[in-house]
Each structure stands twice: as structure tokens, then as C-alpha cells.
N, C-alpha and C positions, 0 to 999 in steps of 0.2 A: 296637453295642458290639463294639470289639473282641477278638478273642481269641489274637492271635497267632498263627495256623497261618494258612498261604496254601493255596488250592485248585490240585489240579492247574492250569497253564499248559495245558495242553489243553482244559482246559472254557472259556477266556474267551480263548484265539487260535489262528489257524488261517492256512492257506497261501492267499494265493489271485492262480493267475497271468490275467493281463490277455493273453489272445490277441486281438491286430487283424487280426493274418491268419488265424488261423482264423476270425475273425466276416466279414473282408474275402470270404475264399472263399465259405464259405457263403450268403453273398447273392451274388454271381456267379453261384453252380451254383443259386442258387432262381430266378435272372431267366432264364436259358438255360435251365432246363430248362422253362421256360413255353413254350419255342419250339416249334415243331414240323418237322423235319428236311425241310427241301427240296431236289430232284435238285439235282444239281453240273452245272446246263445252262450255259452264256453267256446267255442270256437272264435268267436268276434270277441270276447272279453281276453283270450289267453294269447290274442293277435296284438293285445298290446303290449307299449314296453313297462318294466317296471317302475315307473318315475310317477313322480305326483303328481297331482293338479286340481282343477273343478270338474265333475261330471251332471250333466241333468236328466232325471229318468221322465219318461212319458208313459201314462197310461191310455192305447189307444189314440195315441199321438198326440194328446196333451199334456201339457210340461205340468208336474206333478211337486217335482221334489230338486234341489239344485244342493250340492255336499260334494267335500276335498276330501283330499286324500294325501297327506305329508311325504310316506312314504310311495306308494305304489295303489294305480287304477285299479289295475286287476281285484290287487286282494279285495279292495272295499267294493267292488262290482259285485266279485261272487260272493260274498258274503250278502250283497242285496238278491244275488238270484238262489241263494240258498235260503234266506229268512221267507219270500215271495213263493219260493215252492212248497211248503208249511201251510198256507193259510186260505180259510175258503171265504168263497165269495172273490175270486180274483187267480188269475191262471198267468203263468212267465210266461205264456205267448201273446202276451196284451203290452207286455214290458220293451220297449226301445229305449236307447241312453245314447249321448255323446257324451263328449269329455275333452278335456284340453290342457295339455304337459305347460305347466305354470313353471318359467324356470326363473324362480324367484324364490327367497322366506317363507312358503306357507303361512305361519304361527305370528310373522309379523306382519304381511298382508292382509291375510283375510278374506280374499279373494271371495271365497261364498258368500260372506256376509254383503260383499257390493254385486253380485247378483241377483241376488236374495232384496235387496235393496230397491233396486232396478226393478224388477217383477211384481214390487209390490205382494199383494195378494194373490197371485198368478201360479204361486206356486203351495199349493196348500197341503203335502206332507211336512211342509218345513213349519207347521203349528201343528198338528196333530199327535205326534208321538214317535214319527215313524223311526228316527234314527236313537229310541231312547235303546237303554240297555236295562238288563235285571235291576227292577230297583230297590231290589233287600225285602230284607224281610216283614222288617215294620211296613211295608208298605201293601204288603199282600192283601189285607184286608181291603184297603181305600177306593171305593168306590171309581173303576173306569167311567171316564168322562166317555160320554155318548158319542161325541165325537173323535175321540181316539182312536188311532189307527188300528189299534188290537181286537175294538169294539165294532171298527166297520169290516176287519179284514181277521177275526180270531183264528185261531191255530188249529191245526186240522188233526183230531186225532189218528183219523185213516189215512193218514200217510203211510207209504210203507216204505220201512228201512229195513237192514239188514247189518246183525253185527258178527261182521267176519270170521270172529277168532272164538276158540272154545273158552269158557271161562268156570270156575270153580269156587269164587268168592262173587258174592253180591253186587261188593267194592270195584271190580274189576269189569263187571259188565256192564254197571252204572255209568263208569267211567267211556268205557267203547259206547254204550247206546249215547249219551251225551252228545260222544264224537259225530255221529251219524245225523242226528236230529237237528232239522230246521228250524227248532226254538230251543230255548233253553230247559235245561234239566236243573234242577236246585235241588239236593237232598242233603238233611242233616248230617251232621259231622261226625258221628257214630256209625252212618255207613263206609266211613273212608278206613277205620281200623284196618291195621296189615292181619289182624288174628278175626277177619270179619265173616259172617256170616254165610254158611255154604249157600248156593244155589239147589234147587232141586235140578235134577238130572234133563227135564222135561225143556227147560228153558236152553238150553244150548240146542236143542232140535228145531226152535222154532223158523230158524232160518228170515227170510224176506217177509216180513208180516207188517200188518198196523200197529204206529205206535202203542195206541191201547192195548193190543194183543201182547205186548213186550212189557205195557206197565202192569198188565195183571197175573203176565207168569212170574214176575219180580213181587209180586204184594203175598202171592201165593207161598213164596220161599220165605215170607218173615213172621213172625209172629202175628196175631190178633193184635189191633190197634194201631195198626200205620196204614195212611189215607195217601192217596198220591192225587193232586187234586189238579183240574186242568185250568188253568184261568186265563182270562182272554189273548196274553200274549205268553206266554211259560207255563211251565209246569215247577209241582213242585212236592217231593216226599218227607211225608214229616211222621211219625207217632203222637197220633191226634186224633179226634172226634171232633172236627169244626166244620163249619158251615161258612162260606164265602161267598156276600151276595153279588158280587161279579164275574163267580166262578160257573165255567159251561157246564163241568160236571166232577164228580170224584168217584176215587174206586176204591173200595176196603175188601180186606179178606172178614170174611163172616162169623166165623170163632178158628179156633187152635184143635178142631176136632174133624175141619176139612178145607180143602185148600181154594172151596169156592171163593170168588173176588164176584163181589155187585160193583157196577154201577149205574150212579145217583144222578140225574139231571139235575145242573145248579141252577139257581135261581135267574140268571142272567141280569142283573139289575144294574142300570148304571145309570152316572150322574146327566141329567141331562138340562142344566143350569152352571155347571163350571165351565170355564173356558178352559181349554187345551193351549199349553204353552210349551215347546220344546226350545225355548231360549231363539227360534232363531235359525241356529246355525246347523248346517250338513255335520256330521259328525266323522271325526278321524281315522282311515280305515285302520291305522295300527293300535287303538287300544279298544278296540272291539274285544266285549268279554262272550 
């Protein structure tokens, strides 16, 4: 029987939102965390297949950083154990990763972004910088944030590399030493000429040495006034006399009358009031520059 009063709308509806990506995450981070973290060797990186998915690295077994890879694990593994063997204050036997073949969209998923999500703060290379790339030129100057990955982990000049092959232009061993290096190489577009600048004879003898050793028998081969300057996450050769206050150090040849190269301790200065933002997201291992 009716009796004309209605009951509160509270007692017979209610709100109720439909999350796919939070239910999407959450079985992501239940299947990966079944995993158990293995060294970041080349044997265990090239043991896998080449298909895409999400991987997360640990440093000393805490979850550090979580990033996909569209195409292929492997590539975007070693390319994290090549950028990690570069940089001091931090050793690739500290390094363990899982991973997990996403056989889905990558690009329309997102998959990192709902673990990233999931983890909250939990994962703190994915704000710091780690998966950035060379960010041009105008940017060289701009003060690294204190917290930046380049600023807590900068680039080792003593590393030592070796460039296999003889070479007879500038262009061409810029190019090979590039290949070899754990950071990036940036040099002006006047070194890439086909009619470009010889080498001195001395620099193809140096064999396995320190980076630095490699960028000063190359400053030594060019004229007076080009500076190759080391700055916390790259390098970079320019014909210049500048000073970069976030830069570790530089090296110049000293005049056109001898082939001495100094260098210079930078200033090391960085911001330490900006916040570090890398959008977020693990970064793509196929358009890694």
C-alpha cells in the first residue's frame, strides 16, 4: 500500500565508479611482483625474447624505476646497463630488473603509466630524470636540478673505452668514439664534414683508454678554441670559451703552437629549489637517441 512519502534517495542509490585502470594496474603489479629480481648481467638481459612489455629496475633491491619497451626488453635493458656503467657514484652490480612480455598495444595501454601509478612515490627514477635523453642545445646551460639523476649519478670521465677501427678524419672517430660511450657525445655540425679535419697520427694508437684521454687527443687534432665540456649527464664539442655552471669540467687545447689540452674543474652548481619532472613515464626503448 501506498502511502505517499518517498524514502531518502540515499537508501536505494549510490555512486559507483568503474576503474579499468586501476583494476588494469593492479594485476600488472600482482603478475611482476611474482617475479623475482635478477642481476642486470648481458647474459640474463640477452636470455630474453625480443617482444615488448614493462620492466622494473632495483637498486640494491629496491624498486627504483618501472619503463616499457614497444618493441623489444633486451634493447631498452642494455641500453639501461650501458647508460649505468658510465656513471659514478653507482656500480651495475647494484642493478637487478624484472620484466613482463605485455601482449597488448603498448602506446594505447600504457601499461607503465598504471604501475607507476600503483607505486605511487615508490619508484623515484621515474621523477628524476633518468630516462631523459640529450636535451639540445639550448638547454646546456640550464642549471641541473640537485635532484636529477645526472646530478646524483654524473658521468664518469675514467671510463674506459676503446675505438676499434683506425681512422684518418676527426668525423669518423667522433662518430666510432660516440658508438662506444656510455653517455652521449654532441659535437657541432662542422665536425661531421666528408672533407673534415685530419687526426694526428697519435690518436689512433691510443687503444683502451679514459674517456678523457680520447677527448684530449681529439681537442689536441683541432685548432685553438674548441672546448669539449663534460656536463653531468653528456658531453659536448663546440668552438667556444664558455663556462657552464653545472658543468663537472672542460678541456681546451692551449694555443695553435702546441698540442697541450688542460683541464678545467666546473663549477658543479645546480638547482636545488626546482623540482625534477620526467612527465612520468618509463621511456620507449626504440627511440632512444
Amino acid at each position: 500500500m501506498t502511502t505517499g512519502l518517498f524514502n531518502d534517495p540515499s537508501s536505494y542509490s549510490a555512486e559507483f565508479r568503474l576503474s579499468i585502470t586501476q583494476a588494469l594496474g593492479d594485476q600488472l603489479h600482482a603478475e611482476i611482483a611474482k617475479l623475482a629480481p635478477e642481476p642486470l648481467t648481458e647474459t640474463a638481459i640477452n636470455a630474453l625474447r625480443p617482444e615488448g612489455g614493462v620492466y622494473q629496475l632495483y637498486l640494491n633491491g629496491k624498486l627504483i624505476y618501472v619503463g616499457k619497451a614497444d618493441k623489444s626488453l633486451p634493447d631498452r635493458l642494455h641500453q639501461h646497463r650501458r647508460k649505468l656503467s658510465g656513471r659514478v657514484g653507482i656500480s651495475i652490480e647494484q642493478m637487478t630488473f624484472t620484466c613482463l612480455y605485455v601482449i597488448e598495444d603498448l602506446s594505447a595501454m600504457a601499461p607503465e603509466d598504471l604501475l607507476i601509478k600503483h607505486y605511487k612515490d615508490a619508484s623515484p627514477w621515474n621523477n628524476n630524470g633518468f630516462g631523459n635523453k640529450d636535451p639540445g642545445r639550448n638547454r646546456d646551460r640550464t642549471l641541473v636540478k640537485a635532484r636529477h639523476f645526472d646530478a646524483l649519478y654524473p658521468i664518469d670521465l675514467d671510463h674506459e673505452v676503446e675505438v676499434p677501427e683506425q681512422h684518418a678524419k676527426i668525423k669518423d672517430y667522433l662518430e666510432s668514439l660516440k658508438s662506444v660511450l656510455p653517455y652521449n657525445l654532441r659535437y657541432h655540425e662542422s665536425l661531421k664534414a666528408k672533407n673534415g679535419i685530419a687526426l694526428t697520427p697519435i690518436v689512433n694508437d691510443l687503444g683502451k683508454a679514459p674517456a678523457r684521454e680520447h677527448f684530449k687527443r681529439i681537442l689536441a687534432s683541432l685548432p685553438a678554441g674548441w672546448q669539449l665540456t663534460a656536463l653531468p649527464g653528456y658531453t659536448i664539442l663546440y668552438e667556444e670559451q664558455q663556462q657552464y655552471s653545472s658543468a663537472l669540467a672542460w678541456l681546451r687545447r692551449v694555443d695553435n703552437k702546441t698540442d697541450a689540452v688542460i683541464e678545467t674543474a666546473g663549477p658543479r652548481v645546480f638547482d636545488t629549489k626546482g623540482k625534477v619532472n620526467n612527465g612520468g613515464n618509463g621511456d620507449d626503448a626504440d627511440d632512444e637517441s
